[in-house]
N, C-alpha and C positions, 0 to 999 in steps of 0.2 A: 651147315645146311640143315635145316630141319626137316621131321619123319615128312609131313606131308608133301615137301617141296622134291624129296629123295623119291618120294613114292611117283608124283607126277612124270618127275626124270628117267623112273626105269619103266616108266609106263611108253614115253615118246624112246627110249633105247631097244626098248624089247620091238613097237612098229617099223622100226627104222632097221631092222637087224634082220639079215638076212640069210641066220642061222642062229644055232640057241647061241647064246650067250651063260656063261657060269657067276655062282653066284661070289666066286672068287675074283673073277673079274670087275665086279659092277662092284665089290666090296672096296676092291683100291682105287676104283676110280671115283667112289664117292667118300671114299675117307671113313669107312666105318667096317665093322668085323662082318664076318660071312652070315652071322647068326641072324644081324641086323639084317640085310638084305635076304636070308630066309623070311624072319618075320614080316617082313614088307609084303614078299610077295604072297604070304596069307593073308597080308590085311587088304592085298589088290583084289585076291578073289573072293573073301568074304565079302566086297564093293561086286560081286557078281562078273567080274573082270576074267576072260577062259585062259588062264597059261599053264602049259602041261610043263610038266619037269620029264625032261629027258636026260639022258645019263652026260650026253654034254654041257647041259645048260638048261635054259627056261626058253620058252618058245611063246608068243601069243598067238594062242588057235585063232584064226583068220574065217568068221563067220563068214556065210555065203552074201554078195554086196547086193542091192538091186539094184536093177539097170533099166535101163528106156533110151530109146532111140526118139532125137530129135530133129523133124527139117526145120533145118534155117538156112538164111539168107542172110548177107549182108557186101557190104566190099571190103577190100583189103585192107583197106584202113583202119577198119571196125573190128578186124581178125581178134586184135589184143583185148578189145573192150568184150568179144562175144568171150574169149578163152578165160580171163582174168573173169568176168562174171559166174561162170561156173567153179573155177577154184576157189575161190573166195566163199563159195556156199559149201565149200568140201566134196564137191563131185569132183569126176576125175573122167577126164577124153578119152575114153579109149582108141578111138576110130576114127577116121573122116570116110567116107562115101558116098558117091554121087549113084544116081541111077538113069543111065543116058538109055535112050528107045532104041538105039542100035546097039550098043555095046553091053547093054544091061548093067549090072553091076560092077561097078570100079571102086577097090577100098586102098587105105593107107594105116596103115599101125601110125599110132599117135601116144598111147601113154601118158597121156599128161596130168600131172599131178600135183605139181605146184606152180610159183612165177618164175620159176628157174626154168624149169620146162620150156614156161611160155617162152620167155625171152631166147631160149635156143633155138627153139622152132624157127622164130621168126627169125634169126639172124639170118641160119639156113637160108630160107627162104630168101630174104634182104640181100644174099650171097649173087642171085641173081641167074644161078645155074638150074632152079627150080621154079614152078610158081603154084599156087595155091591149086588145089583141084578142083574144088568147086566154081573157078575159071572156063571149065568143059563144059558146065552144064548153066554160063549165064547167073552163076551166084549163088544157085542152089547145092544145097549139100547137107548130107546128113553127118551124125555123131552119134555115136554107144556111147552115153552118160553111165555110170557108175558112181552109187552113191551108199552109204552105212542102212539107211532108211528111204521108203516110198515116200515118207514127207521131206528129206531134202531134195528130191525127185523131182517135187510137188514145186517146191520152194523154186527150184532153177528154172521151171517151166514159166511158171508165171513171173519172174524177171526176168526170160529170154523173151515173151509177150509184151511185158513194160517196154520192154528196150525195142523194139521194133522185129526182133531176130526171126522168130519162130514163121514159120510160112504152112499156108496150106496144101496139102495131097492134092497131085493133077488128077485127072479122071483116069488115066494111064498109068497112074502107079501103084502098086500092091498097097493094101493097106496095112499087113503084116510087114514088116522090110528089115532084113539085116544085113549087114555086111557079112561078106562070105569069109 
């Protein structure tokens, strides 16, 4: 494996890790000496890349994400096509929520972050013991998008627009809106 291909490797091991990792470790797993994987991870951050070294390991300082809350609309069938077009731009679902005029806010933890996600979700659901929420409120519903940047933000908005998704504010509902 070559430096660059190692360097990519411990870049997608260090996001995916959910605690530091040492440089002894990523040393045997990529077949090279400790010193290797030290140098590496200088040349990740002289690439402007934040990883703190802690006394267990290396860590990637997790910059703050930006978010936006989107209404959309669609039917159940369209679920995969609206979820999969947001992961696929690298946003991530945090939330579904509806906003019913009696009940006010209803939310659901969602996490979604890849097509593994998506595909669980739905199975869930396909399970038949659940059904979509935005069902309460006639197809409307919102999501906490989460994204690295405002321009992949930008970028999901207007393919949730292309696609049909995106819907507009009743007169009735907040124009600020989060799920609780």
């Amino acid at each position: 494996m070559k430096g660059q291909e190692r360097r990519e490797n411990i870049l997608k091991l260090l996001k995916s890790a959910d605690g530091p990792v040492s440089a002894g470790s990523m040393a045997e797993l990529y077949g090279v000496s400790r010193q290797i994987i030290v140098s590496d991870i200088a040349r990740l951050r002289d690439k402007g890349i934040a990883i703190s070294s802690l006394s267990r390991g290396y860590v990637l300082e997790q910059k703050p994400r930006c978010e936006k809350v989107f209404k959309v609309i669609h039917s159940d069938e369209d679920s995969e096509k609206e979820l999969n077009l947001i992961v696929e731009l690298n946003g991530e679902v945090k939330d579904v929520f509806v906003y019913h005029k009696f009940y006010g806010i209803v939310s659901a933890k969602m996490d979604i972050k890849t097509k593994k996600d998506i595909k669980l979700y739905l199975s869930n659901i396909a399970s038949g013991k659940s059904s979509h929420l935005k069902n309460v409120t006639s197809g409307y519903h919102y999501h906490t998008v989460t994204a690295d940047s405002d321009e992949i933000l930008e970028e999901i908005e207007e393919k949730l627009w292309e696609n049909g998704f995106l819907a507009k504010l009743k007169e009735y509902e907040p124009r600020e809106i989060k799920a609780e």
